[in-house]
C-alpha positions in Angstrom: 3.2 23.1 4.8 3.9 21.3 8.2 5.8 18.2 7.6 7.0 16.2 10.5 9.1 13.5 11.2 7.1 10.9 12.6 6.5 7.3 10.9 3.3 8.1 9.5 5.3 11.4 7.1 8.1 8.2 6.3 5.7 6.4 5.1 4.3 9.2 3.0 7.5 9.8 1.4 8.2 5.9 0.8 5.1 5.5 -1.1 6.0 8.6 -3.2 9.2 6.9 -3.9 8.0 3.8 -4.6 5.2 4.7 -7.1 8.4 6.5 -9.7 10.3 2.9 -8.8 7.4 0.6 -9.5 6.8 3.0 -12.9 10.1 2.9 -14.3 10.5 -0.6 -13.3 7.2 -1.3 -14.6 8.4 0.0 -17.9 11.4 -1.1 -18.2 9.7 -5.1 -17.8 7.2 -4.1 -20.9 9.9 -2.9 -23.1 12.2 -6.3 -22.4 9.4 -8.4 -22.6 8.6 -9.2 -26.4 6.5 -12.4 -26.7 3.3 -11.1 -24.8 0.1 -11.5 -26.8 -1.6 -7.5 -26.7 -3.7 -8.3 -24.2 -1.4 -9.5 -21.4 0.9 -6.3 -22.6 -2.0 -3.8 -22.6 -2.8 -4.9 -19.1 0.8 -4.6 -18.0 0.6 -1.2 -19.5 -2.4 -0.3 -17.2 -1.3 -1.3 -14.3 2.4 0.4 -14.9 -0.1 3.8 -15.0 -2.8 2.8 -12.4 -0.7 1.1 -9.3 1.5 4.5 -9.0 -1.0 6.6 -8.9 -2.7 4.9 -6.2 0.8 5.0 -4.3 1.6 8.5 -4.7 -1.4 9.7 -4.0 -1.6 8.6 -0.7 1.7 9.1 -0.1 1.4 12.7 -0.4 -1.4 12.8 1.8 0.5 10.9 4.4 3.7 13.6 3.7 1.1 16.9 4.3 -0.6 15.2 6.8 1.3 12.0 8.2 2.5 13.8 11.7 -1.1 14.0 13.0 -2.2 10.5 12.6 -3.3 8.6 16.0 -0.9 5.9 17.1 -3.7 3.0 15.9 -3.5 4.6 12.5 -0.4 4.9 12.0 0.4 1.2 13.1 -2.3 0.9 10.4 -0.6 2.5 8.0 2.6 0.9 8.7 0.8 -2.6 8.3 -0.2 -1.5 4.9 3.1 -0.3 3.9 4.2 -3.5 4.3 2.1 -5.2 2.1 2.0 -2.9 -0.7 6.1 -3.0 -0.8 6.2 -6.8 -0.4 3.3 -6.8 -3.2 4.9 -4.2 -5.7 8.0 -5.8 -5.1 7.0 -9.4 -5.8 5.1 -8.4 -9.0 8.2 -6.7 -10.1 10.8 -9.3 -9.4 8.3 -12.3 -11.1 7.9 -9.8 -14.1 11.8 -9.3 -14.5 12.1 -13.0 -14.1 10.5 -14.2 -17.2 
């Protein structure tokens, strides 16, 4: 396994991080909140399972692979890092708010 230390394997292991985080955060929020109909929780509960696994997949590729990315991908990848955190993060926060 050849794992660098450039931006692009960072990013690999961020996403990786972040899909366990958003999970258990994700669960934690549906076991707090009580006065959801089924539907809303049912949805909650899909995308606590979905959303991570669209993270960590990625982000292992981007940890095998991330040192051989070309500078416009990476600044790409860096780009979307920064939206998926601000967007996990968001839905989180308003979810723990309620």
């Amino acid at each position: 396994m050849n794992v660098g230390s450039r931006l692009g394997t960072l990013i690999g292991l961020l996403y990786i991080l972040l899909a366990f985080g958003y999970f258990i955060v994700m669960i934690i929020a549906i076991a707090r909140s009580s006065n959801n109909s089924f539907r809303n929780t049912g949805l909650y509960i899909i995308q606590s399972v979905v959303i991570p696994i669209l993270l960590f997949l990625p982000g292992v590729i981007l940890l095998w692979s991330g040192w051989r990315l070309q500078p416009s991908l990476e600044f790409a990848q860096v780009l979307q890092a920064i939206a998926v955190i601000y967007l996990t993060l968001r839905d989180a926060f308003v979810k723990f708010s309620r």
